[in-house]
N, C-alpha and C positions, 0 to 999 in steps of 0.2 A: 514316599517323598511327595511335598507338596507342589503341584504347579503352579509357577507365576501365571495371571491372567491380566489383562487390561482392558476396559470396559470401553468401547468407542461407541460413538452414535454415527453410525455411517449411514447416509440416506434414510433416515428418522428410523434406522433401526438398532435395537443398542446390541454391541455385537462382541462375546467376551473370544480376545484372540492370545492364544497364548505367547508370551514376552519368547520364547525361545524360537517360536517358529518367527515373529516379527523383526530378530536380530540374521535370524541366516541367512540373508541377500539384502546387506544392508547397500551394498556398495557405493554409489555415488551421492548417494543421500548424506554421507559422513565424509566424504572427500571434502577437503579446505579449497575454501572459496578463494581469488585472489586479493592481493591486501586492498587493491582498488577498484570497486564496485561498480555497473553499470545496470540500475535497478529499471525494469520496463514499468514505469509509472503505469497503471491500470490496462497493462501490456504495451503495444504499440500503439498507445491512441491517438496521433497523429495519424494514423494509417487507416488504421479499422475502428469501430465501433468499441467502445472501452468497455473491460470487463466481460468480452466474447472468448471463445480457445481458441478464434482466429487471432486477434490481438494480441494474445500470447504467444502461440506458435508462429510469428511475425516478430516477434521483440525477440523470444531466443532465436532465430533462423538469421537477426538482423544481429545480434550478439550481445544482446541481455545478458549477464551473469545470474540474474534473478527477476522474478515477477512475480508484480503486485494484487493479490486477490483482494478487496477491502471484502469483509465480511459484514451480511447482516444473516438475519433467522427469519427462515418463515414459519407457519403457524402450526408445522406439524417438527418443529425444531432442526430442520436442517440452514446446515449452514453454508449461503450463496454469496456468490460474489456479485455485488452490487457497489455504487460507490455509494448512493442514499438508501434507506429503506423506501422511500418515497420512489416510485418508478416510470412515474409518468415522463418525466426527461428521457426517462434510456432506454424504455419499452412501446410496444403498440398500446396497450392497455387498455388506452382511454377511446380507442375502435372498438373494442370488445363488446358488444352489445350485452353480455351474458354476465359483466363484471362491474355495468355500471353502475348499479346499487353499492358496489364496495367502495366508490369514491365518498374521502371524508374529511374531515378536520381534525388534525391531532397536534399538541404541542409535543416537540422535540428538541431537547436541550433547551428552553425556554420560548421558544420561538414558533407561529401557531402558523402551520402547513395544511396544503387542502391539495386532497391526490389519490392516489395508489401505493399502500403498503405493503414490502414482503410479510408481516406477520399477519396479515387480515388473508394468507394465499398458502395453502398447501404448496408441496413440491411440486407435483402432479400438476395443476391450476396453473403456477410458474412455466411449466415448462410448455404450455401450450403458449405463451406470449415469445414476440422476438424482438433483438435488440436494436436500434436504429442511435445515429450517431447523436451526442448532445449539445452540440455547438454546431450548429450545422453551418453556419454564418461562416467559422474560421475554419469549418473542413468540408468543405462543400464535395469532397470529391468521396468523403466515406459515407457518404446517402448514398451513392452505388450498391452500399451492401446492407443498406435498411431494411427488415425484414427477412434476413438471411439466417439470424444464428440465435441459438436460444443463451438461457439466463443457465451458466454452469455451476454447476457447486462446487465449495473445496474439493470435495474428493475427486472429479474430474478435472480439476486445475490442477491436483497432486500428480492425478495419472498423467496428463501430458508434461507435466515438469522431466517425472519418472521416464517417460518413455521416451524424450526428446534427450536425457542426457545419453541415454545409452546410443541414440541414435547419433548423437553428435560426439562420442567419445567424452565429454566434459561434463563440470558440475553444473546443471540448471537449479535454482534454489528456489523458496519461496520466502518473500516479504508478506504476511499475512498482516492487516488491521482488523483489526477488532471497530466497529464503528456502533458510536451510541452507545457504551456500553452499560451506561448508570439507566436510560432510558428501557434495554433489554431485559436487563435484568427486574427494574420495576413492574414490566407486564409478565414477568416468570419465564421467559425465555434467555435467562443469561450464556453467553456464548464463552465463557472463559473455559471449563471445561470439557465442553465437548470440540475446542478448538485443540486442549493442551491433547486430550484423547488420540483424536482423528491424528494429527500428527507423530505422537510415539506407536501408534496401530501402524501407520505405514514407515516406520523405521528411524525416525529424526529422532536420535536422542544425544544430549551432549551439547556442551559449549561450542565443540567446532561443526556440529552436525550444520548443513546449506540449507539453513530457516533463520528468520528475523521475525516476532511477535513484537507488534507494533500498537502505540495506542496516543489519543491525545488527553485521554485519561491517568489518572496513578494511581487510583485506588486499585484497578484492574491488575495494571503491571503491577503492582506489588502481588496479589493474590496469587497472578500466575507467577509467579517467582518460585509461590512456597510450592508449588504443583510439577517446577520443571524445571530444567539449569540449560534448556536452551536462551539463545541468545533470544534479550530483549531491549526495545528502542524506543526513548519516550521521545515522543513526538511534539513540538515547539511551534508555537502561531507567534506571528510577529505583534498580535494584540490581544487582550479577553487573557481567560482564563480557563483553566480544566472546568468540565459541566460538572466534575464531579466535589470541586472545591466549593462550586456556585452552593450547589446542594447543602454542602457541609457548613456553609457561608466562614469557609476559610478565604479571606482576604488577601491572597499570594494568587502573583500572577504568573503567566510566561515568562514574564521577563525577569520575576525571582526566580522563576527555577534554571534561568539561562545565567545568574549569577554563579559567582566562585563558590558561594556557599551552596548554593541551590543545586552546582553541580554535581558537587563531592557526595550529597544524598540521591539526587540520581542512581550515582555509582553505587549506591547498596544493593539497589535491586535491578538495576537494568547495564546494558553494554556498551550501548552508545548513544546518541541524540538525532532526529531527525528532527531539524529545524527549516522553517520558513527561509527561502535563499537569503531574501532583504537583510535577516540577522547574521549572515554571514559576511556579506557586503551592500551594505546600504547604495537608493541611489541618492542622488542631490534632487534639488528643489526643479532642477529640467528634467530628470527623470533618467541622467546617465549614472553609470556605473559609480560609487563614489569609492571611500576607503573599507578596506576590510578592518570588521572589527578584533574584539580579540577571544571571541564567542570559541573560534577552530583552538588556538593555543590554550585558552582556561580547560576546555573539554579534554583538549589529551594532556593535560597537568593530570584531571579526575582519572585517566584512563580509561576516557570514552572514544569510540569512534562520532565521526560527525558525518550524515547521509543526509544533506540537502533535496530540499526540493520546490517547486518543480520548475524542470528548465523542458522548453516548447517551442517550437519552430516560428513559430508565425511572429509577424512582426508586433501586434498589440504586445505581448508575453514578454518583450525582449526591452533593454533600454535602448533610447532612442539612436544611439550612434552606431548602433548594430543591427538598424531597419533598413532594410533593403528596397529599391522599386518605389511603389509607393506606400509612405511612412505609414498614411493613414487605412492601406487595406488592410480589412480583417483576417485576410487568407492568404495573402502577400506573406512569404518565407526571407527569414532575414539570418544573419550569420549565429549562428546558435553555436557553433565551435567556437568563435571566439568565446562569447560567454563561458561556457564551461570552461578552455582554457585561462580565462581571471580565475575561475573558481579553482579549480587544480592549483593554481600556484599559490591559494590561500592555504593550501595544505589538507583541504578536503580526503577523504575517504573513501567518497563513494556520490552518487547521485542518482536521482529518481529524474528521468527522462520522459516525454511522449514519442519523443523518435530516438528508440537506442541505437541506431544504426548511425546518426550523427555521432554520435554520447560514445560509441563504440570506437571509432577513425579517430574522434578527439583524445581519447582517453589513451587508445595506443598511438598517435603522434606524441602523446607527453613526454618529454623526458623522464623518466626514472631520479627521483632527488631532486627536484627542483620545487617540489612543495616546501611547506616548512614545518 
């Protein structure tokens, strides 16, 4: 009898594991997630330095149902959580005396950056740099941990998801992005599947399995589609278009694809939408809350979920009549529960938060039925 085998690249090593030993302690990796989501936007980054496993182990401690690793590839193909490939925002890097020949000019999605890139850096290289906070302006208080925690990979964002649900009794899941993904793939490092891999390797398989593949692309999401029937989320900017349509110079924007018809092709290959909050509830011309559209009701006609983002503490991030203190501080905390309760009661799904621990008090004050 022949054995199943599945091919993962785990820490740039390709590593063939057999499907039957990967299904016998599947356990909370396939438990149902609840119907209403509290996603840790790039962990707790309000708290901690974003895309750290302290950030993470902070969003579920603080009561994430899930957290967000954004994915890029370094040069020896593993895949980190980063939120740019570019690192000089979230890393020391640019102290590094040893690395500053690798500072360069590259265009990205059309757009021409000059910096530090995961793919110009081994794993190894990466992991001698640490992460420092990237707004330090509106989180003055997480330069406390500047220089504390290095750059983690998927696979140690899986391990702590893994070992935090067991520790906590419950499902911890992961929200993985895929980022850049037409840009990765042009320098031969594409991440589609060695992401679909690494996650059936550690046991996610199935529509209900606690994983979301996330992208602001479609050519990707459709790819990984034919590759896995885990749940997938096309991701919605309130302007511009897919890098990957620019490319193909398809003339369809975001906001076609947030159309009635643009949704129902969503639903061929993906499960729900994560849009820009603004397309969920615009504000007015003062910059408060205004009317919800009909973005949440078209999408569950498709039989999409809709996973907004992102909602942030601080008063700049919030509309004006939910700023606290003073309006104009960068780091001044303003009522972030109200906001997401507007959003709740537009009938929302789920949310991508910086503080899930607000995101979490709000979500369980909700009423039950009172969306729409």
């Amino acid at each position: 009898m022949k054995h199943a085998w599945n091919a993962a690249l785990i820490t740039g090593v390709l590593t063939l594991i057999p499907l039957s030993a990967q299904s016998a302690d599947i356990g909370v990796k396939q438990a149902h997630l609840p119907d209403k989501l509290v996603v840790g936007h790039r962990g707790a980054s309000a708290l901690r330095p974003e895309h750290t496993l302290a950030a993470y182990e902070k969003a579920i401690d603080d009561g994430a149902d899930l957290i967000e690793p954004d994915l890029v590839s370094t040069k020896d193909g593993v895949l980190v959580a980063r939120h740019e490939n570019e690192i000089s925002g979230t890393t020391d890097v640019s102290v590094k005396p040893e690395f500053a020949i690798r500072k360069t000019t590259k265009t990205i999605d059309n757009i021409p950056i000059t910096g530090w890139f995961t793919e110009d850096f081994t794993l190894a290289e990466l992991k001698t740099l640490r992460a420092k906070e990237r707004i330090p302006a509106n989180r003055p208080g997480n330069t406390a941990y500047d220089g504390l925690y290095e750059i983690p990979t998927l696979q140690e964002v899986i391990d702590l998801a893994q070992r935090k649900s067991k520790e906590k009794g419950r499902t911890i899941g992961i929200y993985a992005e895929t980022k850049h993904p037409s840009y990765f793939q042009s320098i031969g490092l594409p991440m589609e599947r060695r992401l679909v891999d690494s996650l059936h390797a550690n046991g996610y398989r199935g529509k209900k399995a606690a994983v979301f593949i996330q992208s602001f692309e479609v050519a990707n999401l459709k790819e990984i589609r034919q590759m896995t029937d885990l749940p997938i989320v096309q991701l919605l900017s309130a302007r511009g278009k897919p890098e990957d349509f620019r490319l193909a110079g398809d003339n369809r924007t975001y906001a076609d694809i947030a159309s009635v018809s643009g949704l129902h092709e969503v639903a061929t290959y993906a499960d729900g939408i994560g849009p820009e909050k603004n397309m969920v509830i615009p504000r007015d011309a003062s910059n408060r809350l205004g009317t919800p559209t009909d973005l949440v009701k078209n999408a569950h006609a498709a039989r999409l979920l809709v996973h907004p983002y992102t909602f942030r503490p601080e008063n700049p991030f919030l509309p004006v009549e939910l700023r606290l203190g003073d309006p104009a501080s960068p780091s001044q905390r303003g009522n972030l529960a109200a906001e997401l309760e507007a959003f709740l009661k537009s009938g929302i799904d789920g949310f991508f938060t910086d503080d899930p621990a607000i995101g979490r008090a709000a979500l369980d004050a909700f009423p039950k039925g009172r969306g729409k």
